[in-house]
C-alpha positions in Angstrom: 0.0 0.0 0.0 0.7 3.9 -0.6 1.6 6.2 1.9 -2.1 8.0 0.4 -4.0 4.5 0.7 -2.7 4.1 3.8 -3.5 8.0 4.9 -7.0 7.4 3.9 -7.9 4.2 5.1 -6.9 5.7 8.3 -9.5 8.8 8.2 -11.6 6.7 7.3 -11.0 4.4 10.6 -11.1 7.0 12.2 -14.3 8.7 10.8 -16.1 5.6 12.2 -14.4 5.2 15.5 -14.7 9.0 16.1 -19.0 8.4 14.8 -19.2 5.3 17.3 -18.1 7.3 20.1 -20.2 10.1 19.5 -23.3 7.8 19.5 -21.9 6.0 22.5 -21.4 8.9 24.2 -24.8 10.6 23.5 -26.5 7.5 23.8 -24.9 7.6 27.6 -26.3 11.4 27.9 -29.5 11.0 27.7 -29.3 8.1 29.7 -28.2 10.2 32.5 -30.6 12.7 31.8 -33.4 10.3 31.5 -32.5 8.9 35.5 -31.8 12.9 36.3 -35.2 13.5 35.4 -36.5 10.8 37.5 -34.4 11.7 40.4 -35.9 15.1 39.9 -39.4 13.7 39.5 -39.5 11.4 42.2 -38.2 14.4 44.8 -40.8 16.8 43.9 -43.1 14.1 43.9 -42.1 13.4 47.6 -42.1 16.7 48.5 -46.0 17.3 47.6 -46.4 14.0 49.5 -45.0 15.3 52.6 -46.6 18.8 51.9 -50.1 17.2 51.5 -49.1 14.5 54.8 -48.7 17.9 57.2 -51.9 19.8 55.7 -54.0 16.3 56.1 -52.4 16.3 60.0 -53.5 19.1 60.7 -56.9 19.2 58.9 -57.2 15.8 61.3 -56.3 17.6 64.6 -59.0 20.3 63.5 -61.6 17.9 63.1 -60.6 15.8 66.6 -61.3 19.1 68.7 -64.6 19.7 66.7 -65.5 16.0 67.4 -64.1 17.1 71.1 -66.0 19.8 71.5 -69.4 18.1 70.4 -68.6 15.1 72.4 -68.4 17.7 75.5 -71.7 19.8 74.3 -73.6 16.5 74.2 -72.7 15.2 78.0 -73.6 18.7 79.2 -77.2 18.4 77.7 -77.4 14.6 78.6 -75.9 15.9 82.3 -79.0 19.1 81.7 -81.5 16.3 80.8 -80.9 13.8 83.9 -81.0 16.8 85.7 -84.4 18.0 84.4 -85.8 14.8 84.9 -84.8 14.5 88.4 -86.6 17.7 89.0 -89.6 16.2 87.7 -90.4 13.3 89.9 -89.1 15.8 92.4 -92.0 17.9 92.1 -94.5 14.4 91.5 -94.5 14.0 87.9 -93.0 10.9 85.9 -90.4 10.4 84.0 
């Protein structure tokens, strides 16, 4: 072979090589940015999570006192109603 033959066999080599590693190596970057993205997903994904888990805690400590507060409101009257009906065989009626 030719010093030219030779000269171009080896552009052409490394025409290929230099093509392979190019689609190798952007192959491999949007690998990485395919399992960034997920990373990236899957913490603001857990952040909304943890957002929604402290608004439903305290939605759920709201509704405990209301449930409280009627639990307390309803053995007053039923405290008001055995009281009431005490009075009234008291005074001779029935109850």
């Amino acid at each position: 072979m030719d010093a030219a033959t030779l000269t171009a066999a080896a552009a052409l080599i490394t025409g290929v090589a230099g093509a392979a590693a190019a689609v190798y190596g952007h192959r491999g970057a949007a690998r990485a940015t395919r399992e960034g993205n997920a990373v990236t997903g899957f913490n603001s994904l857990t952040d909304q999570l943890q957002e929604e888990r402290v608004e439903l805690r305290t939605e759920l400590a709201t509704v405990r006192a209301e449930l409280a507060a009627e639990r307390a409101e309803l053995s007053a009257a039923r405290a008001e109603s055995a009281r009431l009906r005490a009075l009234v065989v008291q005074l001779g009626g029935e109850s």
